[in-house]
VOSENU-226551 format. One record per residue (C-alpha): x, y, z; residue in one letter. Coordinates in nm, 2 decimals, decimal comma, padded with zeros to 4 digits, m for minus. Example, Ala and Ser with C-alpha at 12.3 -4.5 7.8 and 13.67 -1.06 7.14 Angstrom:
BEGIN
+--------+--------+--------+------+
|      u |      v |      w | type |
+--------+--------+--------+------+
|  01,23 | m00,45 |  00,78 |    A |
|  01,37 | m00,11 |  00,71 |    S |
+--------+--------+--------+------+
//
This chain:
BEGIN
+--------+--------+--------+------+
|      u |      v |      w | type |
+--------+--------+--------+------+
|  03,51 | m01,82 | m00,61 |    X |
|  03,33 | m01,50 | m00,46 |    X |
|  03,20 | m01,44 | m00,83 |    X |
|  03,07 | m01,79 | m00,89 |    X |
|  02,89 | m01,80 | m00,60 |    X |
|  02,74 | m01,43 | m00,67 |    X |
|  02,65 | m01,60 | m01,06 |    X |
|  02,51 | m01,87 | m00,85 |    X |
|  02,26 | m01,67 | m00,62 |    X |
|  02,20 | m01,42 | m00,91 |    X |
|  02,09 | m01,74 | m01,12 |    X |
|  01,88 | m01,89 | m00,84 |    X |
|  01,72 | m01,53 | m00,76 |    X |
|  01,64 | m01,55 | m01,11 |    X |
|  01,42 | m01,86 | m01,12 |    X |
|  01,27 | m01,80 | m00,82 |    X |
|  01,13 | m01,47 | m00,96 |    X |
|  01,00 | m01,63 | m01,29 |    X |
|  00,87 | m01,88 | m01,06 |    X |
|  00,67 | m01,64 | m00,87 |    X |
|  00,53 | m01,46 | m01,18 |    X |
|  00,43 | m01,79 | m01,32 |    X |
|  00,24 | m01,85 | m01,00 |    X |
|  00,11 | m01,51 | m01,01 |    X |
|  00,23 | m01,46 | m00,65 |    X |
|  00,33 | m01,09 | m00,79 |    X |
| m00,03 | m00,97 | m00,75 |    X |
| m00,01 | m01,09 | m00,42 |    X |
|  00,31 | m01,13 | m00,27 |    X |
|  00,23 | m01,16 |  00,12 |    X |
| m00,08 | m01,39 |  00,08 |    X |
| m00,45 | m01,33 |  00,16 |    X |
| m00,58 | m01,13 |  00,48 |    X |
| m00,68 | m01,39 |  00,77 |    X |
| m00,98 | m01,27 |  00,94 |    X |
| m01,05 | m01,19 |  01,28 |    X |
| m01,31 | m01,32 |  01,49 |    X |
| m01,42 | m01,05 |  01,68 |    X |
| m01,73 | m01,03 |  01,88 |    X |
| m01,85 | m00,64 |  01,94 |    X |
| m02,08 | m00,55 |  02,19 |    X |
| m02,41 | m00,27 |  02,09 |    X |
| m02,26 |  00,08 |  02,03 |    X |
| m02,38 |  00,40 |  02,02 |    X |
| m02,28 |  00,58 |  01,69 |    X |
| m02,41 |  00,89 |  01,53 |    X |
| m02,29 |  00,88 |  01,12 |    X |
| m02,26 |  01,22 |  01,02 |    X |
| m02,47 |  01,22 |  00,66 |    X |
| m02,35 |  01,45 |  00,40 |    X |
| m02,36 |  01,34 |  00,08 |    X |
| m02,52 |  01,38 | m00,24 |    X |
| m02,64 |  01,05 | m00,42 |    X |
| m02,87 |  00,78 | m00,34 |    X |
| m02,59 |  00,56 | m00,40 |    X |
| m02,41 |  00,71 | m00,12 |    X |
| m02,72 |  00,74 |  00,13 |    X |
| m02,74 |  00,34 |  00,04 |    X |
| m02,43 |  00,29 |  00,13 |    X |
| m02,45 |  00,47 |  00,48 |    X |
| m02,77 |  00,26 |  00,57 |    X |
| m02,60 | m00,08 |  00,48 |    X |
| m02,32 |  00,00 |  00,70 |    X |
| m02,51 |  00,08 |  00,99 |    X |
| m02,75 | m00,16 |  00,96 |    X |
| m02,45 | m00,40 |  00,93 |    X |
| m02,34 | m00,27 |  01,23 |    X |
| m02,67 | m00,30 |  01,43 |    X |
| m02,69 | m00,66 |  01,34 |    X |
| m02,29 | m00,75 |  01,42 |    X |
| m02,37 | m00,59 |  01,77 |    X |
| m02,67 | m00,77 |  01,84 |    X |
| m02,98 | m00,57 |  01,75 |    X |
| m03,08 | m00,45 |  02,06 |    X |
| m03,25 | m00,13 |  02,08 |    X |
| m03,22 | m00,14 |  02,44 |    X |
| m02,85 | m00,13 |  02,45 |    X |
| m02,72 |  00,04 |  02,16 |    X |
| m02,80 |  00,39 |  01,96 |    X |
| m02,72 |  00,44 |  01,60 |    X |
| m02,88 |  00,77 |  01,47 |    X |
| m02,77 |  00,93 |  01,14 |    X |
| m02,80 |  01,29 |  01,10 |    X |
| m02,86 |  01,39 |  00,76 |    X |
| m02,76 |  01,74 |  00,69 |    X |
| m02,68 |  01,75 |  00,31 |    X |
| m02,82 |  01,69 | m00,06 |    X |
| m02,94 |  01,36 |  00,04 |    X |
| m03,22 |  01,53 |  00,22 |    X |
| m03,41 |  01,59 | m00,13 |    X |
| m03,45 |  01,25 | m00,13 |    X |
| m03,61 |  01,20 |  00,17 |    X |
| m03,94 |  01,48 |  00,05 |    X |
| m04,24 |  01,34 |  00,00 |    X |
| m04,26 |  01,50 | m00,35 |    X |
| m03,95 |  01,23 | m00,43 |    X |
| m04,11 |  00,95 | m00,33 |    X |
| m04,17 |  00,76 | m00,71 |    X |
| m03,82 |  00,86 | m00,75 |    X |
| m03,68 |  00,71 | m00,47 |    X |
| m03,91 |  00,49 | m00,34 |    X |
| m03,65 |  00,21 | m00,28 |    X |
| m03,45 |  00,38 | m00,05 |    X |
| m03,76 |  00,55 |  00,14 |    X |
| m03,90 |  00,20 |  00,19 |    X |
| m03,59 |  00,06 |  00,32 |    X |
| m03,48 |  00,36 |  00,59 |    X |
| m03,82 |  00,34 |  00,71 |    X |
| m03,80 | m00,05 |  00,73 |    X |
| m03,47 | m00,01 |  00,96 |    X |
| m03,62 |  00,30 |  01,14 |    X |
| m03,92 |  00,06 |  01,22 |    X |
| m03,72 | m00,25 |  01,33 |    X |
| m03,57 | m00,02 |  01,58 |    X |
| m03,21 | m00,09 |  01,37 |    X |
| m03,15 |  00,26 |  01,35 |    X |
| m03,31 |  00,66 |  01,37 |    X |
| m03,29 |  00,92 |  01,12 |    X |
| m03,27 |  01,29 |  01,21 |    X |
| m03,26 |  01,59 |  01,00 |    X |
| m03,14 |  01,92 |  01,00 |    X |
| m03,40 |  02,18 |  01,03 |    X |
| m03,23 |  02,46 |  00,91 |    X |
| m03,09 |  02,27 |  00,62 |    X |
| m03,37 |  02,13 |  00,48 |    X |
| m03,56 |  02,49 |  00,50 |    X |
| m03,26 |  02,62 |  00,29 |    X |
| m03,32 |  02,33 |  00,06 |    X |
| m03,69 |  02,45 |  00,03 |    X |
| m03,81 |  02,21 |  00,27 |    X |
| m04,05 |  02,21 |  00,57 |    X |
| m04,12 |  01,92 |  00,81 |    X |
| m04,46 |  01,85 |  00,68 |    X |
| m04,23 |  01,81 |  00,34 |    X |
| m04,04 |  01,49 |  00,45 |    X |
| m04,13 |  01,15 |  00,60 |    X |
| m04,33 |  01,05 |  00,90 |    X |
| m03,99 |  00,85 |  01,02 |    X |
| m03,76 |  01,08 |  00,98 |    X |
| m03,74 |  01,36 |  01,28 |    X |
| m03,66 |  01,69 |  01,24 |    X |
| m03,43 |  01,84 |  01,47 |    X |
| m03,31 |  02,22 |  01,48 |    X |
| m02,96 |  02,17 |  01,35 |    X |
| m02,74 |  01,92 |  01,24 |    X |
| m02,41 |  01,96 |  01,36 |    X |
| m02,57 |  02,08 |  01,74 |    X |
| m02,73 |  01,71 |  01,75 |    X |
| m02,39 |  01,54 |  01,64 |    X |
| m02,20 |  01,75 |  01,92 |    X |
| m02,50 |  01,71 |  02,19 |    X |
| m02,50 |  01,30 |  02,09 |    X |
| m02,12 |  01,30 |  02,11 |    X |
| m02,08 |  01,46 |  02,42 |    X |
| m02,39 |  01,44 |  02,61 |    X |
| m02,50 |  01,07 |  02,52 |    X |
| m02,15 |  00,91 |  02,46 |    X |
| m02,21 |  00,85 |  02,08 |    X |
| m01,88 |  00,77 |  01,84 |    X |
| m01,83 |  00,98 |  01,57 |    X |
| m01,84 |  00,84 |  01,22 |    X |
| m01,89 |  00,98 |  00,86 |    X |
+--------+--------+--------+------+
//
């Protein structure tokens, strides 16, 4: 008897498992996500910018501008800076402008609409070859990058991202 029923289960795990491929459950075994509603409240964030495409720079700005709008927009009550400090400063020089003018046009948009500010390392743009008078008006250049993350972490209560 013990073996018939194992046959049994055995057979019935069986078609269950064909079943479940057939219904291409395997892909997805648990389901979909379910979502959250979550109302946040206007942060202050500095994003630590390092990075070396425009792709990547891009990608930075629609995530904080994302997160200025989810938190209501309010340049009153929230800070989101991001400190650029890497290769992604070449694209921010005048001289690159035709180049990239996309991505100039849109960081200035946000850095108008009060969405966001962009700051960037002194000492690594001069070692890029760079002076202030070499980047855009709405950018701000500020003696070193990782002394403004720290000061903006510590002094103004700023969360860290990257």
């Amino acid at each position: 008897m013990p073996k018939l029923l194992l046959s049994l289960l055995i057979s019935i795990n069986l078609s269950v498992s064909t079943a479940v491929i057939a219904g291409d459950t395997v892909s997805a075994p648990w389901g979909g996500a379910s979502v959250t509603a979550t109302e946040y409240k206007p942060q202050k964030v500095v994003y630590d910018v390092h990075v070396k495409t425009v792709e990547a720079v891009e990608s930075v700005l629609d995530r904080a501008s994302y997160l200025s709008t989810i938190t209501g927009a309010d340049p009153f009550d929230q800070s989101i800076v991001l400190v650029l400090h890497g290769k992604e400063i070449s694209f921010f020089a005048s001289k690159n402008f035709e180049k990239n003018q996309d991505l100039m046009r849109r960081a200035q948009s946000l850095v108008e609409s009060e969405a966001l500010s962009i700051r960037m390392c002194k000492i690594a743009a001069q070692s890029q070859g760079f002076s202030p008078e070499d980047i855009h008006g709405f950018v701000e250049m500020i003696p070193m990058g990782d002394a403004e993350i720290i000061r903006l972490q510590y002094e103004e209560d700023h969360a860290y991202m990257q």
